[in-house]
C-alpha positions in Angstrom: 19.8 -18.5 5.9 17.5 -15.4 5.8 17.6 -12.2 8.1 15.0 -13.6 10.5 16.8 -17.2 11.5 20.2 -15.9 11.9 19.0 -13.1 14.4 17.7 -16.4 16.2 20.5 -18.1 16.1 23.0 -14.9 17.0 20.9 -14.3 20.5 21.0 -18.0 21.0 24.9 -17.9 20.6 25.4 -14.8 22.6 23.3 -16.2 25.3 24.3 -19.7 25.6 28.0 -18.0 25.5 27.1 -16.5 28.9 27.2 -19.4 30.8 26.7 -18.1 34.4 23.7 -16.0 33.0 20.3 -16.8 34.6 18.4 -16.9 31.1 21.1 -19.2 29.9 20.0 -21.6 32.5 16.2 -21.3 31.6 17.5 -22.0 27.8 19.3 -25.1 28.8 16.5 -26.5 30.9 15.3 -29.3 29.6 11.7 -28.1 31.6 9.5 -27.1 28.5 6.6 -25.5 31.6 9.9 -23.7 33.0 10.6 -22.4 29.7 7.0 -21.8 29.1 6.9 -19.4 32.4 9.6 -17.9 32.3 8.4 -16.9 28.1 5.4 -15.4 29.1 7.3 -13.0 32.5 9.8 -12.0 29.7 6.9 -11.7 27.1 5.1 -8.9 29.6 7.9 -7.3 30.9 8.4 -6.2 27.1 11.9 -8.3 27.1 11.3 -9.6 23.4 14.5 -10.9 22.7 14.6 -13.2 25.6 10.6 -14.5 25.1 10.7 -15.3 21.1 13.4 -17.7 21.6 11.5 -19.8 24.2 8.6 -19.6 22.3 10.5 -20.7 19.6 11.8 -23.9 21.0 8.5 -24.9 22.9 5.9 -24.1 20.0 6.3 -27.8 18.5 6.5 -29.3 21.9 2.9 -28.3 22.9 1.4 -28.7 19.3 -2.5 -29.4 19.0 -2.6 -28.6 23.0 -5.1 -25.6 24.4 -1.2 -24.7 25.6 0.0 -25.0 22.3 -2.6 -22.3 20.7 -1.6 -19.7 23.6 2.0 -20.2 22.7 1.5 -19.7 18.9 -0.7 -16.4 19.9 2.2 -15.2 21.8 4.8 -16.2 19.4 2.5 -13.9 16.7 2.9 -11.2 18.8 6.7 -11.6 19.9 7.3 -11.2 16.4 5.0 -8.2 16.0 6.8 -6.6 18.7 10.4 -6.5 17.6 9.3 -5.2 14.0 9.1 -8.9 12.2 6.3 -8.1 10.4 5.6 -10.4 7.8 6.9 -13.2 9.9 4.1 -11.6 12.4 1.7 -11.5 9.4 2.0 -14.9 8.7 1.7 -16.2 11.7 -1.4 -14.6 12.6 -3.2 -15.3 9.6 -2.3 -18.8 10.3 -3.3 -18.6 13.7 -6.8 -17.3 12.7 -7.2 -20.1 10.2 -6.4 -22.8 12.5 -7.9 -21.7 15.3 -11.0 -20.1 13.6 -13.0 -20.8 16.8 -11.2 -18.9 19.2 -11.7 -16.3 20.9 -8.6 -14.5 19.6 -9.3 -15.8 15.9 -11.0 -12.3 15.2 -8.1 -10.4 16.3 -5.9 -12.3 14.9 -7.1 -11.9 11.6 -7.3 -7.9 12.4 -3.3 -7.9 13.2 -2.4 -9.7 10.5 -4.1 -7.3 8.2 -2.6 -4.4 10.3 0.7 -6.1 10.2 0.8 -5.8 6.4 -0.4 -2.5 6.7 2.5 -1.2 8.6 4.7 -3.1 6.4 3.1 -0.9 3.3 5.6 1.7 1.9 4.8 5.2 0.9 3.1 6.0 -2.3 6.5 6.0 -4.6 7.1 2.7 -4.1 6.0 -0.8 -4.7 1.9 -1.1 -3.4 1.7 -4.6 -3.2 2.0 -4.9 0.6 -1.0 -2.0 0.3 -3.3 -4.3 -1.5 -2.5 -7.3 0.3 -3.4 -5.2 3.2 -6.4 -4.1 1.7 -7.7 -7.6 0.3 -7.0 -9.0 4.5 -9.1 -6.1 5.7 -12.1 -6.7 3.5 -12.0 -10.9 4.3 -11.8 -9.1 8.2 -14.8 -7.2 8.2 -16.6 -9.7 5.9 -15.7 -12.2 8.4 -16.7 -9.9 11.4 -19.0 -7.4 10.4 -20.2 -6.7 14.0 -17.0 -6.4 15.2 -15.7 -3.8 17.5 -12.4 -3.1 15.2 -14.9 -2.5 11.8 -14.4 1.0 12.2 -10.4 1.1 12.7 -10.1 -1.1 9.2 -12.3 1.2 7.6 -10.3 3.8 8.6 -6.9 1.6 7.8 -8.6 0.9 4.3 -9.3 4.6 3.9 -5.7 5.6 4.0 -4.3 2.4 1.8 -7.1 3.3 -0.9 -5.6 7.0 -0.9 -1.9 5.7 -1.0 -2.7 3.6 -3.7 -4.5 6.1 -5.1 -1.4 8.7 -5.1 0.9 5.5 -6.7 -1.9 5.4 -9.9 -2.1 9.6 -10.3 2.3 9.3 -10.1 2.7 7.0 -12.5 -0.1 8.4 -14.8 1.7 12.0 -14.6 5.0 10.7 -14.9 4.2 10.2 -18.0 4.0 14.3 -19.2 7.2 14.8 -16.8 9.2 12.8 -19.4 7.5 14.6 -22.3 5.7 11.4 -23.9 2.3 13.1 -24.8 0.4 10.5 -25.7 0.8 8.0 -23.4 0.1 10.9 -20.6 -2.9 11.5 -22.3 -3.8 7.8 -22.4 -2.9 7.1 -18.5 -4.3 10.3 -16.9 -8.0 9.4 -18.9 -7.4 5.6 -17.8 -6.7 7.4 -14.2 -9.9 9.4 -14.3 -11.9 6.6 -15.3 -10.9 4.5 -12.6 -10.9 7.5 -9.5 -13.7 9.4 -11.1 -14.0 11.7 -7.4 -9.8 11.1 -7.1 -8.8 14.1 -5.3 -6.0 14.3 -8.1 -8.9 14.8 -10.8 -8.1 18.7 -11.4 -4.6 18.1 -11.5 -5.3 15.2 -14.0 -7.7 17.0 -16.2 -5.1 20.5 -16.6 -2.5 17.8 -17.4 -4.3 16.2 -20.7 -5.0 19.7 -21.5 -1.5 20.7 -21.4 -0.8 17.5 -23.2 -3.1 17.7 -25.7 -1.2 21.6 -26.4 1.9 19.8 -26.6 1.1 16.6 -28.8 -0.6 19.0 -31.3 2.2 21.4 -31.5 5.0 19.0 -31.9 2.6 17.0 -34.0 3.0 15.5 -37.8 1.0 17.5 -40.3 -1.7 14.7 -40.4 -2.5 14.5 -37.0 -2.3 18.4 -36.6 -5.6 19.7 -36.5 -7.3 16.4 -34.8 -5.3 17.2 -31.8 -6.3 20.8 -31.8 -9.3 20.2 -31.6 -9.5 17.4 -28.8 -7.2 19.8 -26.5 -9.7 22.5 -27.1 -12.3 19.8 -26.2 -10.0 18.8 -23.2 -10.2 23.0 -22.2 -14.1 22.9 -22.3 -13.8 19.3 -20.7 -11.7 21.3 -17.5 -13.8 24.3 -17.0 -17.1 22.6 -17.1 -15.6 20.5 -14.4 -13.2 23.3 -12.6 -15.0 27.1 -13.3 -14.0 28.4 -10.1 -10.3 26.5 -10.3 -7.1 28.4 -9.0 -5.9 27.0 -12.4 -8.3 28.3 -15.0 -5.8 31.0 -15.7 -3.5 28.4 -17.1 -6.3 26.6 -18.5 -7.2 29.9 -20.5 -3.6 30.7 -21.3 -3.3 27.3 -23.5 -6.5 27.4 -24.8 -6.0 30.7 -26.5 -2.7 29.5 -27.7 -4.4 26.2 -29.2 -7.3 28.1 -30.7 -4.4 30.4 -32.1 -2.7 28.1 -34.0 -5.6 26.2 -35.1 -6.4 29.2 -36.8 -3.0 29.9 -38.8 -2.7 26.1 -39.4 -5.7 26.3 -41.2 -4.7 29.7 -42.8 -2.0 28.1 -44.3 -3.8 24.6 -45.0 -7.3 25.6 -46.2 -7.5 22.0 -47.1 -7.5 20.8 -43.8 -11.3 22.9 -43.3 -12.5 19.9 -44.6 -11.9 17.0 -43.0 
């Protein structure tokens, strides 16, 4: 039994326990338009717990009815309210599918979208609720380009884009925190190719520089001087892009120290002039 059904089934308990209780009367009525009432008072006095189970246990009743659809609308909602919200997802996805001629259709494709949304964690963790967020946002405004809530899931897909963006740079540069070179060098390029204006691209670019310092230092003889040279490539690569950087001191500080001992490997390895 997951999280969700036993929550049902606790308030039912607790409720049906109270026997002289008002609400456990409306619960034991066998008056599905009672029920149905008294759902929607509950519903917008903000009483969640009391309206979700009553929609609950008259959604089938009034299946394929005009009643039915305003029920399973509600019932989207309920859930949205008390923080269910990939039950609420689901449901209003569903709801827009089936009921893609309603009036509410449109915003119920909106608030499932936004429902994911909210669900989406912050940039260190998982970012699949972020794209499935994103993908629900670009079906809403292909689906309703004229619509009135365009500009909000612009706005929505705005932030998820940077979030996701973040997740990329961090595990790109997580790379260079736990000293593997190479594969820093490899994920930060593969970063800047994919976020080419990233707001991370300075950061990005001073980080395969740095790398590029550290891979040819620690490097086998063979692979010495190649790496030289491409972090001195990386240096021209950073100021061409970043002149006026707050980093170009740093920048400047490792290029001399690459160009340095370029030199005295070459000193000592005349041989390696050559290739």
């Amino acid at each position: 039994m997951n999280n969700y059904s036993l929550y049902i089934l606790i308030a039912l308990t607790l409720l049906y326990a109270n026997g002289c209780s008002e609400y456990n009367k409306i619960l034991k009525s066998p008056n599905p338009e009672l029920k149905y009432k008294k759902a929607v008072e509950y519903f917008e006095a903000e009483e969640y717990s009391k309206s979700l189970p009553l929609f609950l246990e008259i959604l089938p009743l009034y299946k394929g009815t005009e009643k039915g659809r305003k029920i399973y609308i509600y019932y989207a909602y309920n859930n949205y309210n008390l923080g269910y919200l990939l039950i609420a997802a689901y449901h209003f996805r569903k709801y827009a599918s089936t009921f893609s001629m309603s009036d509410q259709a449109e915003e119920a494709m909106f608030m499932s979208a936004y429902c994911n949304y909210l669900d989406s964690p912050g940039p260190s963790l998982d970012q699949t609720p972020s794209l499935l967020a994103l993908e629900e946002f670009q079906l809403f405004v292909n689906t309703y380009p004229e619509s009135e809530l365009v500009d909000s899931a612009n706005t929505i897909v705005d932030k998820l884009n940077l979030k996701i963006e973040n997740k990329a740079f961090e595990n790109s540069k997580q790379y260079y925190n736990i000293r593997k070179f190479k594969s820093a060098i490899v994920a930060l390029n593969n970063f800047l190719a994919d976020y080419p204006a990233s707001q991370y691209k300075e950061e990005a670019k001073i980080l395969v520089l740095k790398s590029y310092y550290e891979l040819a230092t620690n490097s086998i003889f063979e692979k010495k001087k190649e790496r030289y040279d491409k972090g001195i490539e990386a240096y021209y690569d950073f100021i061409d892009n970043f002149a006026g950087s707050v980093k170009i001191d740093e920048a400047e500080v490792i290029y001399a120290k690459l160009v340095k001992e370029r030199e005295e490997f070459l000193i000592e390895n005349p041989d390696q002039n050559e290739l």
